[in-house]
C-alpha positions in Angstrom: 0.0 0.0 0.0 1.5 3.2 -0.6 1.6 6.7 1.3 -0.4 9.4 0.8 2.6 11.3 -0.3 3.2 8.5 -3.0 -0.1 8.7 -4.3 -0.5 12.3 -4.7 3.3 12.0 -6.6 1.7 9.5 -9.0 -1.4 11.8 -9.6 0.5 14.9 -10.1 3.0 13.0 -12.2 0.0 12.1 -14.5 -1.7 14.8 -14.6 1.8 16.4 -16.2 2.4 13.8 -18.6 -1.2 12.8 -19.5 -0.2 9.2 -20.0 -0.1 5.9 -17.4 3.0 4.7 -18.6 4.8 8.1 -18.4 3.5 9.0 -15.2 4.5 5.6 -14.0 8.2 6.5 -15.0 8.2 9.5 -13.5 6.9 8.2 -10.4 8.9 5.1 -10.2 6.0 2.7 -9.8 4.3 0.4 -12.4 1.8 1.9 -14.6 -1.4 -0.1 -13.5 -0.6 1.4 -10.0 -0.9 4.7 -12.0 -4.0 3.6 -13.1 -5.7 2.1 -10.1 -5.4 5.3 -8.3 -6.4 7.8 -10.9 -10.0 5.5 -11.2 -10.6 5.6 -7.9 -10.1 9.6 -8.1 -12.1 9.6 -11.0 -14.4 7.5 -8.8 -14.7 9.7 -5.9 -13.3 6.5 -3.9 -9.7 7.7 -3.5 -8.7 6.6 0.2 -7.4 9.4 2.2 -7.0 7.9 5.3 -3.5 6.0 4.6 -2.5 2.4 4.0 -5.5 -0.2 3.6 -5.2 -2.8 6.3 -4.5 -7.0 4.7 -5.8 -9.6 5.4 -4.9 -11.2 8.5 -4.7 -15.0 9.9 -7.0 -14.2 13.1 -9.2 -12.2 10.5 -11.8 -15.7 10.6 -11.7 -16.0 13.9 -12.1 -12.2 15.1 -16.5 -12.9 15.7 -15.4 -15.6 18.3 -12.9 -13.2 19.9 -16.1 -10.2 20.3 -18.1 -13.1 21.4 -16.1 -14.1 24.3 -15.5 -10.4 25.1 -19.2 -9.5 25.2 -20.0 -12.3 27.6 -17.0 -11.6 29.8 -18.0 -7.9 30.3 -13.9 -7.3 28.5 -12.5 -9.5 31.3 -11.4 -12.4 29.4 -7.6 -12.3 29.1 -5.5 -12.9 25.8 -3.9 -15.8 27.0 -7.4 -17.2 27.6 -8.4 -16.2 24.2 -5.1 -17.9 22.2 -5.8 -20.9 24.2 -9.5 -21.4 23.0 -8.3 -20.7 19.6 -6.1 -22.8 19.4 -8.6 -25.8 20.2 -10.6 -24.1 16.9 -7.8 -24.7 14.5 -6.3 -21.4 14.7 -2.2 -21.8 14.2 -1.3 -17.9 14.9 1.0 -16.7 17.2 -0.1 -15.6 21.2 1.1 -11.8 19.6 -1.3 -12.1 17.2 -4.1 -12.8 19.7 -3.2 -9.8 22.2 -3.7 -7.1 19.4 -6.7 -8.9 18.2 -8.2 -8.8 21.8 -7.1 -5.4 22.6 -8.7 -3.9 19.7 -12.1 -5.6 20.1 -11.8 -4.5 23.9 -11.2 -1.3 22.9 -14.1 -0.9 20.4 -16.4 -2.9 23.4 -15.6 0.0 25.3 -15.8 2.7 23.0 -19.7 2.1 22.7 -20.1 2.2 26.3 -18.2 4.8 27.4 -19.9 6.7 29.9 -20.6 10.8 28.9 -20.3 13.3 31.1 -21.9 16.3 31.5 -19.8 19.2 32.7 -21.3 19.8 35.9 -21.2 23.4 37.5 -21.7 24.4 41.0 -24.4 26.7 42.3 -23.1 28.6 45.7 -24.6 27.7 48.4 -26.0 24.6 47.0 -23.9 21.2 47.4 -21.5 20.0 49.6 -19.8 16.3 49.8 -18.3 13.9 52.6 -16.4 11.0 52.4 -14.0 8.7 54.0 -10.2 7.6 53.9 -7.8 5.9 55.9 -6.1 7.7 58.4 -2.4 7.0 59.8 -2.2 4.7 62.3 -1.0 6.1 66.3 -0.1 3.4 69.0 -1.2 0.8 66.8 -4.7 2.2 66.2 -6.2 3.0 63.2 -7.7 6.3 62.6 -10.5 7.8 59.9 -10.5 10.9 58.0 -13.5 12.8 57.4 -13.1 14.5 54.4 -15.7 17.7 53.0 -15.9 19.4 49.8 -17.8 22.6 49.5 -18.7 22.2 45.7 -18.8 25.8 44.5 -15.9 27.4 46.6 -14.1 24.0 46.6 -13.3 24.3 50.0 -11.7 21.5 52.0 -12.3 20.3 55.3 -10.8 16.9 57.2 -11.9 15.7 60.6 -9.6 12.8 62.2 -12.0 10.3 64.0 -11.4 6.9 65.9 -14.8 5.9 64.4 -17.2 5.8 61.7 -20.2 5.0 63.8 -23.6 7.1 64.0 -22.4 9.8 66.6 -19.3 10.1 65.1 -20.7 10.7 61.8 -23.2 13.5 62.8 -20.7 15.1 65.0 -18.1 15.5 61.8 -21.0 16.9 59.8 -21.8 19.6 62.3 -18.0 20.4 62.9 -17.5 20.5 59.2 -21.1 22.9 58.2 -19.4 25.4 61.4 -16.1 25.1 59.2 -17.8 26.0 56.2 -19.8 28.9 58.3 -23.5 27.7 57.4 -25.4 25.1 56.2 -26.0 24.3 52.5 -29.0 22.9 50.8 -27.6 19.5 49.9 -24.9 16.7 51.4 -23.9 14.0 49.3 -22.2 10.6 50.6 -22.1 7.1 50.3 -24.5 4.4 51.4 -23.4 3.3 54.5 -25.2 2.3 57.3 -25.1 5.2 59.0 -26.8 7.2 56.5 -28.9 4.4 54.4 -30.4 1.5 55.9 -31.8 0.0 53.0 -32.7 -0.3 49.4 -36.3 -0.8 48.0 -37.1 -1.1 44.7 -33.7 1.0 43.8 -35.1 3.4 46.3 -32.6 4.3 49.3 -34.2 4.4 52.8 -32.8 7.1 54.9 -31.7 6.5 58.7 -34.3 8.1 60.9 -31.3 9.9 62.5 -30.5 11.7 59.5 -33.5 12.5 58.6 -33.8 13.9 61.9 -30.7 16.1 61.2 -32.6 17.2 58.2 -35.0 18.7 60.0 -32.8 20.1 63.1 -30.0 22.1 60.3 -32.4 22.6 57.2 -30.4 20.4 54.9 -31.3 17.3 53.0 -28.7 14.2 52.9 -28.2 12.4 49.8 -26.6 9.3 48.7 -25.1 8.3 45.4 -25.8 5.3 43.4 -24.5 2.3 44.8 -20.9 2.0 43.6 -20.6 5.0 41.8 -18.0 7.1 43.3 -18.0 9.3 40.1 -21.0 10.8 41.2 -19.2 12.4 44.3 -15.8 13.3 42.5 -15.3 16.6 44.6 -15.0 14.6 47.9 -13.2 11.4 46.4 -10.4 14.0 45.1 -10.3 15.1 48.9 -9.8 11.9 50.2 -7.3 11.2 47.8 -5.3 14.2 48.4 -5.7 14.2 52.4 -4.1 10.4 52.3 -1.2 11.5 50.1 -0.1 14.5 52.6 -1.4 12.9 55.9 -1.1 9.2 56.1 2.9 7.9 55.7 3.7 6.8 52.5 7.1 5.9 50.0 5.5 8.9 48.3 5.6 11.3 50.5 8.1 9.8 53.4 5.8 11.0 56.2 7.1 9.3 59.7 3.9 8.2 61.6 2.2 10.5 64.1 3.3 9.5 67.6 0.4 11.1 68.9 -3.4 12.2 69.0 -2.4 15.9 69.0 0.2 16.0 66.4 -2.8 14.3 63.7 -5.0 17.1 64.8 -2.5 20.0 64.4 -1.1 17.8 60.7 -4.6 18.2 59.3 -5.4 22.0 60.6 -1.9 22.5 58.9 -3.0 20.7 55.9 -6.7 22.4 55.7 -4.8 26.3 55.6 -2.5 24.9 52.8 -4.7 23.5 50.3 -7.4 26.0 51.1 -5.1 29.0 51.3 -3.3 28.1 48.1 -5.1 28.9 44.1 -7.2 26.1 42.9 -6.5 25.0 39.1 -10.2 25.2 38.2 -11.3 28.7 39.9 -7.8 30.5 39.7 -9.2 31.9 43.7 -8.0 30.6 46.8 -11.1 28.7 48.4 -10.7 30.6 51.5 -11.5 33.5 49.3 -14.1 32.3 47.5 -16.3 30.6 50.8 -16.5 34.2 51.8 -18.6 34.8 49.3 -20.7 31.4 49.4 -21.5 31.9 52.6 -23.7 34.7 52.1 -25.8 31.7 50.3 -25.5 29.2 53.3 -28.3 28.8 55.7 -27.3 29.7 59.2 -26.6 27.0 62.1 -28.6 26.3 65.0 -26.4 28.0 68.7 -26.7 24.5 70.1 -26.0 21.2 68.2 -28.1 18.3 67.2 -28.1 16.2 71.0 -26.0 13.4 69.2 -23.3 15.7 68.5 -22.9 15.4 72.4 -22.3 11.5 72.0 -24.2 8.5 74.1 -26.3 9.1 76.9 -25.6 7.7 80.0 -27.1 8.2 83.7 -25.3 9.3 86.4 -25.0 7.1 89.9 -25.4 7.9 93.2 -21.6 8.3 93.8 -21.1 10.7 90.9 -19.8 8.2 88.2 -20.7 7.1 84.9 -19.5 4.1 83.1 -18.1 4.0 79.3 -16.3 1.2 77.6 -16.0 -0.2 80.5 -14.2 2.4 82.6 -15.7 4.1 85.9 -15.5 7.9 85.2 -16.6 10.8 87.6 -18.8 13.8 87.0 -19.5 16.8 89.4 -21.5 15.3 92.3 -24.6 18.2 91.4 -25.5 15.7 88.5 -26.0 12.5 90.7 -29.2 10.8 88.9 -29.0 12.9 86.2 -28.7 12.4 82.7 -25.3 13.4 80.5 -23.9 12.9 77.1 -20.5 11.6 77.1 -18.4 11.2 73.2 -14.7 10.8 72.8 -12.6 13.5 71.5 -9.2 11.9 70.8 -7.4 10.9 73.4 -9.9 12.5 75.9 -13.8 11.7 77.2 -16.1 14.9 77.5 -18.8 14.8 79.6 -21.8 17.2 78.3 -24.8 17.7 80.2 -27.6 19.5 78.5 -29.0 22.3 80.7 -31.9 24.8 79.9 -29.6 27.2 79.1 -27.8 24.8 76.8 -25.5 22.1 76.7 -22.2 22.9 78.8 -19.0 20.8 79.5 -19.1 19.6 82.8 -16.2 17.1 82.7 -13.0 15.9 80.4 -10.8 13.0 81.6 -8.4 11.1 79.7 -9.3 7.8 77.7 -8.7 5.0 80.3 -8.7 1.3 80.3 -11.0 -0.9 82.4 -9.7 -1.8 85.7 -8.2 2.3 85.8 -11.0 4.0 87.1 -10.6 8.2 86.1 -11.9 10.0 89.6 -11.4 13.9 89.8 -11.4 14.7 93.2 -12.8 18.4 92.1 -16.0 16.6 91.3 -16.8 15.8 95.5 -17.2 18.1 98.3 -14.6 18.1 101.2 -14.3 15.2 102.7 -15.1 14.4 106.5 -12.6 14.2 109.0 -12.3 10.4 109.4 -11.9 8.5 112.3 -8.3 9.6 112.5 -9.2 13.1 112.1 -12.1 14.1 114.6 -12.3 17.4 115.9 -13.8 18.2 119.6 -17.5 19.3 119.0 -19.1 20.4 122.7 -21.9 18.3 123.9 -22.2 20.4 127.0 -21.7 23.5 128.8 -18.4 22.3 130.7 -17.1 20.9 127.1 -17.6 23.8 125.3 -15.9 25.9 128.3 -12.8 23.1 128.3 -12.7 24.1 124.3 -12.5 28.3 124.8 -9.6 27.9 126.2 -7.5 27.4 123.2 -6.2 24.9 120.7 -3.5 23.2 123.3 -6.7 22.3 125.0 -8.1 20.8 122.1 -5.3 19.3 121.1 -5.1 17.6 124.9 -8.8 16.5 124.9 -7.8 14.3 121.4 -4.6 13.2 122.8 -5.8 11.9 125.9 -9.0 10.3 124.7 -6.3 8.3 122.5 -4.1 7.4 125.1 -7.2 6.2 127.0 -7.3 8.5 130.0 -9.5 8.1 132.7 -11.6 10.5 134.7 -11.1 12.8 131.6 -13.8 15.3 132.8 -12.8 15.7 136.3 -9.3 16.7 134.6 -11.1 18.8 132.0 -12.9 20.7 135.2 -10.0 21.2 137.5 -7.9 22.7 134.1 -10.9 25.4 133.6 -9.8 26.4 137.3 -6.2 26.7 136.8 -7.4 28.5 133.8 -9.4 31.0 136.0 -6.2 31.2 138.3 -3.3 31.4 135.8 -4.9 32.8 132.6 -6.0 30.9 129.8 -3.0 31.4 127.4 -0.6 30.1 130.0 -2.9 27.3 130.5 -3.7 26.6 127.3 0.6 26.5 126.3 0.8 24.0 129.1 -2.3 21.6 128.0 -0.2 21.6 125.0 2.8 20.7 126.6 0.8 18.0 128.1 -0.4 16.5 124.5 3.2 16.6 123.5 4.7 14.4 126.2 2.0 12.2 126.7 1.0 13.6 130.6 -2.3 12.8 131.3 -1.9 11.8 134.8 -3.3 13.4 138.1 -1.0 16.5 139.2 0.5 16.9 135.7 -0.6 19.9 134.6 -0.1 21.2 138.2 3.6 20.3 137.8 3.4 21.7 134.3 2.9 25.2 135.8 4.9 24.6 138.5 8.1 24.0 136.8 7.3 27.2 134.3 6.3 30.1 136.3 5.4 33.2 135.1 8.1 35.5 133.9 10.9 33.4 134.1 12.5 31.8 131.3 14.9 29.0 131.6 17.9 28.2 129.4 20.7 25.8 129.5 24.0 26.4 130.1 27.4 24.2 130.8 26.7 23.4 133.5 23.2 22.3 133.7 24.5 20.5 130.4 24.1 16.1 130.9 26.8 16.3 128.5 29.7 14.1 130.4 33.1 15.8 131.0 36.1 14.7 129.0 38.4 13.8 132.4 38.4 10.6 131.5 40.0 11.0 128.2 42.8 12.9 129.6 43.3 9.3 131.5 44.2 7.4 128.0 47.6 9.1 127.9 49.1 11.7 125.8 50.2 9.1 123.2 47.0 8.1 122.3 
């Protein structure tokens, strides 16, 4: 077959000679080539798309190949196809059989290509959520939450533990006060969470959501079932998030060591993507959600109740119980109910007053058998047994007690050292008190406490031994410090 360069040669050669044969010479081909192209100019059948394709050995067998490929959806393999050929008489080669394949695959899927309508954004109007795989800390595996605002193509990504029901609402409401307002629509997947079944094509909606419908003023949809091109804003999140966040060859991240450094990694990562110009819009997204919010609906103050988490009930010594582990609450709640959700590495406690939900505790995430107890949660304590103060019964008690804390201190001592006739002593002390004064009295109660003298005629000899204005010291010689005479005895050698 020749070129289209060759052919237009042998036409313009005869159309300058005006003969086959002389065109043919000039050309340097055979004149009934000459001849065979100017009838099919003359014919208005001249090819123009290059060289005609021969005939090839698989050529017979090419309306078994787009059998097999029909039937197998274009998932039967060459190999598979040279193989079953081979058992029809066909004597090719297994190169051969790949083109022929790949060709009738591609032509399967040329008539079933899927079309795409550009879609455009209406602000205000759509936004997206999805999922991805977050690094793993201390051997647990973490979830990203990943939003898309579709008009303003703003980003926002929520680490969770979780993907359950409380976890799920709680991200949307975190994301929508991100975004600063509601929009009309969210679009997801069909999880669980958000679909619990299908009828007749038809999704059924989880009343829960439906319910969150109704508390923000937006309506959740789902995609079609396996059809993440329908949500292609918040697929490209996830994607993106997981190459900058989770550790990869790619992008030789080191693993977070801690809670805290994967919330900081994806504040970090939310100002850089949304901060920079987006290849679409040309605008920074942070830029351009200024504007769309004027289109969102505003938030409700207080959140939907299972933001707040699970409900549990407070017991009558100020705990509550989750996963297991014994947690304490302020002891004004006792048989009341509170919300309680996990925030990384910490529990909140939430209980939801008139005046709104309010914090009331946050303890770190335990493990069963490690009870979390706050001790600013209880009032002070009582004394004790070991810890009693005197409380007068009587009118001889409560003078005993005027007298001063060494008198105090004296009534506890002695009632531990099991002292008898304790109010007989307690009466004759009031009148030394009345004859000495009551601070000197109460200094030598104290005294007494101190050394253990609760006998008869001790505080008598307390007194005695320490009268008024006169202060004793000790000197040399009063001193029970032995002399040194009897080293000077050892000899001088020594």
């Amino acid at each position: 077959m020749k070129s289209r360069e060759e052919i237009m040669n042998m036409l313009e050669a005869f159309d300058l000679a005006g003969s086959l044969r002389g065109a043919g010479e000039l050309a340097g081909v055979s004149h009934h080539t000459v001849a065979r192209y100017v009838a099919e100019r003359d014919a208005g059948e001249l090819a123009g798309d290059g060289p005609r394709r021969r005939g090839r050995i698989i050529d017979p067998f090419l309306a078994k190949i787009e059998e097999w490929v029909e039937r197998s959806h274009a998932k039967i393999r060459a190999d598979r196809c040279h193989d079953k050929l081979k058992a029809l008489g066909f004597e090719g080669s297994a190169r051969t059989v790949r083109r022929a394949v790949a060709e009738v695959k591609a032509n399967h899927r040329r008539g079933r290509r899927r079309v795409y309508r550009p879609w455009i954004g209406e602000p205000g109007m759509w936004a997206q959520w999805d999922w991805g795989t977050g690094p793993v800390i201390a051997g647990r595996r973490t979830n990203l939450f990943c939003a898309w605002l579709a008009w303003s193509r703003f980003r926002v990504v929520v680490p969770c533990w979780d993907r359950r029901l409380a976890t799920v609402i709680g991200c949307v409401d975190r994301a929508m006060r991100a975004l600063g307002g509601a929009p009309t629509y969210w679009l997801t997947d069909n999880e669980r969470t958000v679909t619990i079944d299908h009828v007749a094509g038809v999704p059924v909606r989880h009343p829960e959501m439906v319910a969150i419908g109704g508390r923000y003023g937006i309506t959740i949809a789902t995609c079609v079932p396996a059809d993440p091109e329908s949500k292609g804003g918040s697929e490209a999140t996830v994607r993106v998030a997981k190459a900058d966040l989770v550790p990869t060859d790619a992008n030789l991240r080191g693993d977070c060591a801690s809670w805290a450094e994967l919330v900081d990694a994806c504040e970090a990562w939310m100002a850089e993507v949304n901060g920079r110009e987006h290849r679409v819009t040309r605008r920074a997204p942070v830029e351009m959600v200024l504007e769309e919010q004027q289109r969102l609906h505003r938030l409700p103050e207080a959140p939907y109740t299972a933001v707040l988490g699970e409900t549990r009930k407070v017991s009558w010594s100020s705990t509550i119980s989750f996963g297991g582990v014994t947690y304490s609450v302020p002891h004004t709640l006792a048989d009341e109910t509170v919300w309680v959700r996990v925030d990384g590495d910490h529990l909140v406690v939430t209980h939801c007053a008139p005046s709104g939900p309010i914090e009331v505790a946050r303890h770190q995430r335990s493990t069963p058998g490690h009870p979390m107890i706050d001790d600013a949660h209880y009032p002070p304590r009582p004394a004790g047994p070991l810890g009693r103060r005197p409380k007068p019964t009587s009118a001889a008690e409560a003078e005993f007690g005027a007298i001063g804390d060494g008198a105090r201190t004296w009534l506890v001592e002695a009632a531990a050292a099991g002292t008898t006739r304790m109010k007989v002593k307690m009466a004759q002390a009031v009148t030394l008190a009345r004859l000495h004064g009551a601070e000197r009295l109460d200094g030598a109660l104290g005294a007494a406490a101190m050394f253990g003298r609760f006998a008869d005629g001790d505080l008598a000899s307390i007194l005695a031994a320490d009268p008024p204005g006169q202060r004793r010291r000790a000197d040399d010689v009063h001193s029970l410090q032995p002399g040194t005479a009897a080293w000077g005895r050892l000899g001088g050698d020594r």
